[in-house]
C-alpha positions in Angstrom: -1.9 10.2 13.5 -4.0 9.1 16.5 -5.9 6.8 14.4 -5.1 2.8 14.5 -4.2 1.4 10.9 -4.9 -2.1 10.2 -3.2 -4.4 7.9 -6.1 -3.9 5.4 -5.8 -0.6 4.8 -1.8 -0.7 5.3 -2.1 -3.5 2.1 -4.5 -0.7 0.3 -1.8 2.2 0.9 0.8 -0.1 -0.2 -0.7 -1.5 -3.1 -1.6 2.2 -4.1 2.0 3.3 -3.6 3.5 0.1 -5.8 1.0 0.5 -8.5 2.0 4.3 -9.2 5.1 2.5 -11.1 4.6 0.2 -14.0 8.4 -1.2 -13.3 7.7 -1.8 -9.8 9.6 0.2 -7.0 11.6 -1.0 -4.1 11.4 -1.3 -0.5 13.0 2.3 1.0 11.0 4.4 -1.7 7.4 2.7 -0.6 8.5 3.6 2.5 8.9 7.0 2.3 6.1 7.3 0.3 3.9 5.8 2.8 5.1 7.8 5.2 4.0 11.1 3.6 0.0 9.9 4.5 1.0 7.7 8.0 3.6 7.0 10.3 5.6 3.6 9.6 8.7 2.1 10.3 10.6 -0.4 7.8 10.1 -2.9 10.2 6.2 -2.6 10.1 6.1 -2.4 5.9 8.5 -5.3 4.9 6.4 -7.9 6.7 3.2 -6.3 4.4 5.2 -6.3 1.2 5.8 -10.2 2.0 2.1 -10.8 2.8 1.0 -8.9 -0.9 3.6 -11.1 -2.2 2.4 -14.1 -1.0 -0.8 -13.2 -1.7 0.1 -13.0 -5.2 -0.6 -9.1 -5.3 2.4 -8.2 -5.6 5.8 -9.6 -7.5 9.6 -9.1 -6.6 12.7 -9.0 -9.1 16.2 -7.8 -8.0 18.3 -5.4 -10.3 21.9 -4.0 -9.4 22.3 -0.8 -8.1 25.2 0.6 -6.7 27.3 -2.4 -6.6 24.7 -3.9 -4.9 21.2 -6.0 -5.6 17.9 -3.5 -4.8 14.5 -5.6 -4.6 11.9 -4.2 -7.1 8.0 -5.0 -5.7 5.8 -4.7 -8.9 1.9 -4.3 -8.6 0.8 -8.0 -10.6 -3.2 -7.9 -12.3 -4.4 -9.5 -8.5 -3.2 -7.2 -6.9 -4.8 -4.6 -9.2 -7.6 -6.1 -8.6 -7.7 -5.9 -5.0 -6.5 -2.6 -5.6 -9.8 -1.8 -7.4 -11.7 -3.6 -4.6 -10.1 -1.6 -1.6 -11.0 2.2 -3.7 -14.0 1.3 -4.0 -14.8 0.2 0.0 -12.5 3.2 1.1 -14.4 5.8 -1.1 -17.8 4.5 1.1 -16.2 3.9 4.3 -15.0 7.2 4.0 -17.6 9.1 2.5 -19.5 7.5 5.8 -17.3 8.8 8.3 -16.7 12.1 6.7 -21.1 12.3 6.6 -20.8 11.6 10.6 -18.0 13.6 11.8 -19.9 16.9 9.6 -23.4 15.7 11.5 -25.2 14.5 7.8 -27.7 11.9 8.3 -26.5 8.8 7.0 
C-alpha cells in the first residue's frame, strides 16, 4: 500500500481485529489478520499491542498450547470504547476522502 499508516489507525485495525473474539486472540493470528488489509511485520504490531495494553484497551492472559505458554490479547470495555470512537471518525474521514477522490463537493 503506498499509503503511510499511523499508530492511530494501526491501534483502530488492531483493536477491530482483537474484538472479533470474545476470548481474546494471540499475537501471530492478529498478525496475519492485519495483514490481509496492510502490510506489517511482527516487529511493528507487538510494540501496538503493548501500547493498547497499557492503555488499558486491551488485556493479556497466557494459556498452554503445545507444550508451550501462547499470550491471549482480549479487547477490555475501554478499549471497546475507543473502538466505537475510532468507527465512528474513520466512517467520516473516509466518507471525506472517498467524496474527493470521486470529485463530490464536500
Amino acid at each position: 500500500m503506498v499509503f503511510n499508516t499511523g499508530a492511530t489507525l494501526l491501534d483502530a485495525i488492531v483493536l477491530a481485529v482483537v474484538s472479533k473474539d470474545a476470548e481474546g486472540t494471540y499475537g501471530y493470528k492478529i498478525t496475519q489478520e492485519v495483514r490481509q488489509v496492510i502490510e506489517i511485520s511482527e516487529s511493528t504490531l507487538y510494540p501496538v499491542l503493548r501500547r493498547l495494553q497499557k492503555d488499558e484497551c486491551l488485556e493479556t492472559y497466557d494459556m498452554e498450547f503445545g507444550g508451550r505458554n501462547r499470550r491471549y490479547y482480549k479487547i477490555t470495555e475501554k478499549g471497546y470504547a475507543q473502538l466505537s470512537l475510532y468507527r465512528r471518525e474513520w466512517s467520516e474521514y473516509s466518507g471525506k476522502i472517498t467524496g474527493l477522490f470521486e470529485g463530490r463537493t464536500l
